[in-house]
Steps between C-alpha positions, in 0.01 A plus 500: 500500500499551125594842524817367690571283272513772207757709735698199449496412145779461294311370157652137623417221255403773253723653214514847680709251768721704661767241525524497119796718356231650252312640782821736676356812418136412576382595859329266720261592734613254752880698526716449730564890569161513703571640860140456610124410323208576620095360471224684617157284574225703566244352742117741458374289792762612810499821630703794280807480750583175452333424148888460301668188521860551382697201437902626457758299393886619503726452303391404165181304502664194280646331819325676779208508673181739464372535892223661618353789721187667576451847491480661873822378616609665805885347430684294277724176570819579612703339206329805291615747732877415428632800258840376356695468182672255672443169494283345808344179520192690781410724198205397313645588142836359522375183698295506158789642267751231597276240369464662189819542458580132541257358267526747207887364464363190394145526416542110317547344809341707793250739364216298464500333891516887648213604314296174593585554838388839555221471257367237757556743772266789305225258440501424863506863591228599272245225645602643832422895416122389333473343885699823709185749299268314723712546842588860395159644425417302853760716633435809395147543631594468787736813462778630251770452704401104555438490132852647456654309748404206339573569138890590657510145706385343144802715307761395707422132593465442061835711488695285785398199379661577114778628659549147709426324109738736373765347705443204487435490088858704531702234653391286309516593156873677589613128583340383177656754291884457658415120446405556149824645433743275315750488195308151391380536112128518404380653869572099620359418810364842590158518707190709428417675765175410690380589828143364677262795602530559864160462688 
Protein backbone atom coordinates (compact mmCIF):
# COMPACT_ATOMS: atom_id res chain seq x y z
CA UNK A 1 0.00 0.00 0.00
CA UNK A 2 2.88 2.38 0.59
CA UNK A 3 4.52 1.50 -2.44
CA UNK A 4 1.20 2.66 -4.20
CA UNK A 5 1.13 5.49 -2.66
CA UNK A 6 4.79 6.56 -3.86
CA UNK A 7 3.55 5.74 -7.64
CA UNK A 8 1.26 8.46 -6.84
CA UNK A 9 3.14 11.21 -5.34
CA UNK A 10 3.26 14.50 -6.49
CA UNK A 11 5.49 16.19 -3.45
CA UNK A 12 1.79 17.65 -2.35
CA UNK A 13 2.01 19.88 0.72
CA UNK A 14 5.78 19.95 0.16
CA UNK A 15 7.87 22.71 -1.71
CA UNK A 16 8.77 20.25 -4.61
CA UNK A 17 4.60 20.64 -5.03
CA UNK A 18 3.96 20.12 -8.34
CA UNK A 19 1.17 22.58 -8.50
CA UNK A 20 3.66 25.37 -7.69
CA UNK A 21 4.91 27.37 -10.86
CA UNK A 22 8.54 26.84 -9.40
CA UNK A 23 8.20 23.21 -9.75
CA UNK A 24 7.29 23.08 -14.01
CA UNK A 25 10.36 21.58 -14.92
CA UNK A 26 10.63 19.13 -11.99
CA UNK A 27 9.23 15.58 -12.72
CA UNK A 28 6.89 13.89 -10.50
CA UNK A 29 6.76 10.45 -10.04
CA UNK A 30 3.08 10.34 -9.79
CA UNK A 31 2.74 11.77 -13.82
CA UNK A 32 0.04 11.71 -15.54
CA UNK A 33 1.79 10.16 -18.80
CA UNK A 34 1.75 6.62 -17.05
CA UNK A 35 -0.08 4.05 -19.38
CA UNK A 36 0.23 1.23 -16.86
CA UNK A 37 2.27 0.46 -13.21
CA UNK A 38 3.02 -2.46 -12.01
CA UNK A 39 3.84 -4.23 -8.18
CA UNK A 40 5.23 -7.45 -7.81
CA UNK A 41 4.65 -9.25 -4.16
CA UNK A 42 6.50 -12.18 -3.80
CA UNK A 43 4.86 -14.87 -1.63
CA UNK A 44 8.09 -17.86 -0.50
CA UNK A 45 5.24 -19.85 1.08
CA UNK A 46 2.87 -20.79 -2.27
CA UNK A 47 4.01 -22.90 -4.76
CA UNK A 48 6.60 -21.25 -7.61
CA UNK A 49 3.63 -21.00 -10.22
CA UNK A 50 1.59 -18.92 -8.47
CA UNK A 51 4.14 -17.24 -5.93
CA UNK A 52 3.80 -13.32 -7.85
CA UNK A 53 1.06 -11.25 -6.95
CA UNK A 54 0.85 -8.40 -9.49
CA UNK A 55 -1.33 -5.62 -8.67
CA UNK A 56 -1.75 -3.31 -12.20
CA UNK A 57 -3.25 -0.22 -12.35
CA UNK A 58 -3.95 1.70 -15.84
CA UNK A 59 -3.75 4.64 -16.59
CA UNK A 60 -1.67 6.63 -14.34
CA UNK A 61 -1.73 5.39 -10.82
CA UNK A 62 -2.77 9.08 -9.33
CA UNK A 63 -6.55 8.43 -9.98
CA UNK A 64 -6.69 4.76 -10.66
CA UNK A 65 -6.74 1.73 -9.13
CA UNK A 66 -3.80 -0.90 -8.45
CA UNK A 67 -5.77 -4.53 -8.78
CA UNK A 68 -4.53 -7.66 -8.25
CA UNK A 69 -3.67 -11.19 -9.74
CA UNK A 70 -1.96 -14.28 -8.89
CA UNK A 71 0.46 -15.83 -10.89
CA UNK A 72 -0.99 -19.14 -12.77
CA UNK A 73 -3.76 -17.48 -14.45
CA UNK A 74 -5.20 -19.53 -17.09
CA UNK A 75 -7.12 -16.09 -18.54
CA UNK A 76 -7.58 -12.63 -17.86
CA UNK A 77 -10.94 -10.50 -17.39
CA UNK A 78 -12.39 -9.60 -20.41
CA UNK A 79 -12.15 -5.71 -19.99
CA UNK A 80 -8.17 -6.48 -20.36
CA UNK A 81 -8.63 -8.30 -23.40
CA UNK A 82 -10.07 -5.16 -25.25
CA UNK A 83 -7.02 -3.81 -27.60
CA UNK A 84 -8.09 -0.24 -28.76
CA UNK A 85 -6.85 3.27 -29.09
CA UNK A 86 -10.20 4.08 -29.05
CA UNK A 87 -12.03 5.02 -26.40
CA UNK A 88 -14.31 2.15 -24.61
CA UNK A 89 -15.88 2.26 -21.41
CA UNK A 90 -15.46 -2.30 -21.27
CA UNK A 91 -11.65 -1.63 -21.40
CA UNK A 92 -9.93 -1.78 -18.21
CA UNK A 93 -7.47 1.25 -18.92
CA UNK A 94 -9.76 3.72 -20.34
CA UNK A 95 -12.64 2.78 -17.82
CA UNK A 96 -9.51 3.85 -15.59
CA UNK A 97 -8.11 6.70 -17.97
CA UNK A 98 -11.39 8.60 -18.12
CA UNK A 99 -11.30 9.11 -14.48
CA UNK A 100 -8.03 10.40 -14.56
CA UNK A 101 -8.67 12.51 -16.95
CA UNK A 102 -11.56 14.12 -15.11
CA UNK A 103 -9.96 14.76 -11.89
CA UNK A 104 -6.51 15.99 -13.02
CA UNK A 105 -8.56 19.15 -14.68
CA UNK A 106 -9.28 20.21 -11.37
CA UNK A 107 -7.22 18.50 -8.89
CA UNK A 108 -8.59 21.50 -6.07
CA UNK A 109 -11.85 20.25 -6.11
CA UNK A 110 -11.95 16.46 -7.14
CA UNK A 111 -8.59 14.95 -6.70
CA UNK A 112 -8.56 14.20 -3.27
CA UNK A 113 -12.27 12.15 -3.11
CA UNK A 114 -10.91 9.76 -6.21
CA UNK A 115 -7.92 8.87 -4.47
CA UNK A 116 -9.84 8.20 -1.08
CA UNK A 117 -12.12 6.20 -2.87
CA UNK A 118 -9.94 3.85 -4.53
CA UNK A 119 -7.43 3.90 -1.80
CA UNK A 120 -10.34 2.30 0.26
CA UNK A 121 -10.87 -0.14 -2.44
CA UNK A 122 -6.85 -1.34 -2.30
CA UNK A 123 -6.95 -1.71 1.39
CA UNK A 124 -9.91 -3.92 1.00
CA UNK A 125 -8.26 -5.89 -1.73
CA UNK A 126 -5.06 -6.37 0.05
CA UNK A 127 -6.84 -7.90 3.32
CA UNK A 128 -8.59 -10.10 0.81
CA UNK A 129 -5.23 -11.50 -1.11
CA UNK A 130 -3.39 -12.27 2.67
CA UNK A 131 -6.90 -14.50 2.96
CA UNK A 132 -7.03 -15.93 -1.12
CA UNK A 133 -2.92 -17.44 -0.14
CA UNK A 134 -4.74 -19.69 2.18
CA UNK A 135 -7.57 -20.92 -0.45
CA UNK A 136 -4.92 -21.01 -3.23
CA UNK A 137 -2.24 -23.15 -1.67
CA UNK A 138 -5.58 -25.35 -0.62
CA UNK A 139 -6.09 -25.47 -4.22
CA UNK A 140 -3.19 -26.33 -5.61
CA UNK A 141 -2.50 -29.56 -3.78
CA UNK A 142 -5.00 -30.83 -4.93
CA UNK A 143 -3.65 -30.31 -8.59
CA UNK A 144 -2.17 -27.36 -10.78
CA UNK A 145 -4.87 -26.92 -12.82
CA UNK A 146 -7.37 -26.41 -9.59
CA UNK A 147 -4.69 -24.22 -8.18
CA UNK A 148 -4.77 -22.29 -11.50
CA UNK A 149 -8.24 -22.33 -11.89
CA UNK A 150 -8.64 -20.70 -8.83
CA UNK A 151 -6.01 -18.02 -8.90
CA UNK A 152 -7.97 -17.03 -12.60
CA UNK A 153 -11.65 -17.03 -10.78
CA UNK A 154 -9.78 -14.70 -8.03
CA UNK A 155 -8.23 -12.32 -11.10
CA UNK A 156 -11.27 -11.73 -12.71
CA UNK A 157 -13.94 -11.46 -9.91
CA UNK A 158 -11.18 -8.44 -8.17
CA UNK A 159 -11.02 -7.08 -11.90
CA UNK A 160 -15.04 -7.02 -12.50
CA UNK A 161 -15.73 -5.67 -9.45
CA UNK A 162 -13.21 -2.32 -10.13
CA UNK A 163 -14.53 -2.18 -13.31
CA UNK A 164 -18.36 -1.97 -11.78
CA UNK A 165 -16.52 0.93 -9.11
CA UNK A 166 -15.06 2.38 -12.04
CA UNK A 167 -18.41 3.19 -13.34
CA UNK A 168 -19.97 4.04 -10.91
CA UNK A 169 -16.98 6.51 -9.36
CA UNK A 170 -17.25 7.74 -13.30
CA UNK A 171 -20.71 8.95 -13.28
CA UNK A 172 -20.35 10.40 -10.60
CA UNK A 173 -17.48 12.51 -10.48
CA UNK A 174 -18.37 13.54 -14.49
CA UNK A 175 -21.69 15.07 -12.95
CA UNK A 176 -19.63 16.76 -10.25
CA UNK A 177 -17.19 18.19 -12.53
CA UNK A 178 -19.97 19.65 -15.29
CA UNK A 179 -21.68 20.93 -12.00
CA UNK A 180 -18.58 22.55 -10.84
CA UNK A 181 -18.42 24.47 -13.90
CA UNK A 182 -19.47 28.09 -13.60
CA UNK A 183 -18.40 31.78 -14.48
CA UNK A 184 -19.14 32.66 -10.52
CA UNK A 185 -15.83 34.46 -8.97
CA UNK A 186 -13.68 32.75 -6.28
CA UNK A 187 -14.77 28.89 -7.41
CA UNK A 188 -18.39 30.03 -5.49
CA UNK A 189 -20.49 27.33 -4.73
CA UNK A 190 -18.44 24.57 -6.33
CA UNK A 191 -18.48 20.97 -4.59
CA UNK A 192 -15.51 18.76 -3.69
CA UNK A 193 -15.90 15.75 -4.96
CA UNK A 194 -16.55 12.77 -2.57
CA UNK A 195 -17.78 9.44 -3.15
CA UNK A 196 -18.51 6.53 -0.20
CA UNK A 197 -16.47 3.23 -0.81
CA UNK A 198 -18.69 0.69 -2.32
CA UNK A 199 -18.94 -2.57 -0.18
Amino acid sequence: LEIMDIYRNRYEGTEYDMMKAENASRRAIGVTRQSDVHIIQTYTDLPADTCQLQWLALGNAEHSVFIPAFSGISDTHKSYKIDSNNYNANNMYWACKRICGIAEQDREFLSQGVKDFWKAQEESMYKSTAKDVKALKKAYKKSKKDGRAYATKLAKSYASKQLKNSSKLYSKLLFTSVDNVNDRANNARKTVFTMDAAK
